[in-house]
N, C-alpha and C positions, 0 to 999 in steps of 0.2 A: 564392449558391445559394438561397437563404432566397424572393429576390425573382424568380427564374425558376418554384418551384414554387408561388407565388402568381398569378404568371402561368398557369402552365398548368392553372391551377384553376379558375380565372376565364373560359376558354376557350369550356366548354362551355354555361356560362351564357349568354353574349357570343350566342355563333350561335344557341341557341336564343329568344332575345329576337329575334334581329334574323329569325328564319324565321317566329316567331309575327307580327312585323309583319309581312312581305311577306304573309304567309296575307290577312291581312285586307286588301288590295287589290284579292282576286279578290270579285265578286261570284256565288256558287253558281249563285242565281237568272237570271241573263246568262246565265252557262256552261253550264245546261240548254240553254237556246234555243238558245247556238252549237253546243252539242253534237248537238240536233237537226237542225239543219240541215245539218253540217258532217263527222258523224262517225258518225252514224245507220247509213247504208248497209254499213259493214264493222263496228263493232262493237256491231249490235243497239240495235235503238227507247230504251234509258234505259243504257245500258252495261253491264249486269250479267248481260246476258245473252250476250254475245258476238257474232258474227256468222258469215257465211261466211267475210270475210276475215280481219277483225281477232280479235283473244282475248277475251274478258268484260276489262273493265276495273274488276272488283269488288275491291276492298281494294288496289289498286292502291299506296295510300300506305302499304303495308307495304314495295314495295318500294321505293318514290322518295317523295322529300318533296314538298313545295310548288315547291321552288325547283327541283330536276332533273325536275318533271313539266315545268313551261315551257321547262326546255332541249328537254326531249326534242317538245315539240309546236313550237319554233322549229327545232329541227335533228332530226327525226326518222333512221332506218335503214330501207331499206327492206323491207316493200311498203309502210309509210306514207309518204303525201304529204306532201309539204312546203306547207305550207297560208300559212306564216307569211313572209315580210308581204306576200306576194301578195294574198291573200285574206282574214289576218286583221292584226289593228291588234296592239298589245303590249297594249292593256287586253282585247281578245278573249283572249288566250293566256293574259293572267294571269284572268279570269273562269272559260276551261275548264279550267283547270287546277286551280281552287279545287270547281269538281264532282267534274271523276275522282277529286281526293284526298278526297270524301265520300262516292264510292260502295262 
C-alpha cells in the first residue's frame, strides 16, 4: 500500500516535467510566423483578437496545455482545417502551438 501511494505521488510531478520539456520544443517566435501565414485569416492578425471564422485564441492554455494544443492543431473538429502534415511539418505544429499557449 505504502508503495502504490508513493507512486501516485510521484505522478503529478512526472507529467509535469515531462510537458515543461515538450513546451520547450516549440519555438514561440516560428509559431508567430506559421501563425501568420497559416491561421491569420479565421482567427484574427496575432490571435487575440479573434476573427470571422475562428474564436480569439487568447489564454487558450487555460483550457489545453502544450501537448493537447498539438493534438488539437494535428487532428482538429470542424470548421478548422486540418493543416497537419499536409501543409505543416510536426516541428511547425509543435512551434504554433508554443505561441497559442502564450497568447
Amino acid at each position: 500500500m505504502r508503495r502504490r501511494i508513493v507512486a501516485l505521488l510521484a505522478l503529478p510531478i512526472a507529467v509535469a516535467c515531462s510537458s515543461a520539456g515538450t513546451q520547450s520544443n516549440g519555438d514561440r517566435s516560428a509559431g508567430a510566423e506559421i501563425y501568420r501565414t497559416n491561421c491569420a485569416t479565421c482567427h484574427g492578425p496575432t490571435g487575440v483578437e479573434g476573427g470571422v471564422v475562428g474564436p480569439s485564441l487568447r489564454h487558450e492554455s487555460r483550457r489545453m496545455d502544450y501537448g493537447a494544443t498539438i493534438s488539437w492543431i494535428e487532428d482538429p473538429q470542424p470548421p478548422m482545417p486540418r493543416l497537419y502534415p499536409e501543409f505543416l511539418t510536426e516541428k511547425q505544429v509543435r512551434d504554433l502551438a508554443a505561441y497559442v499557449n502564450a497568447l
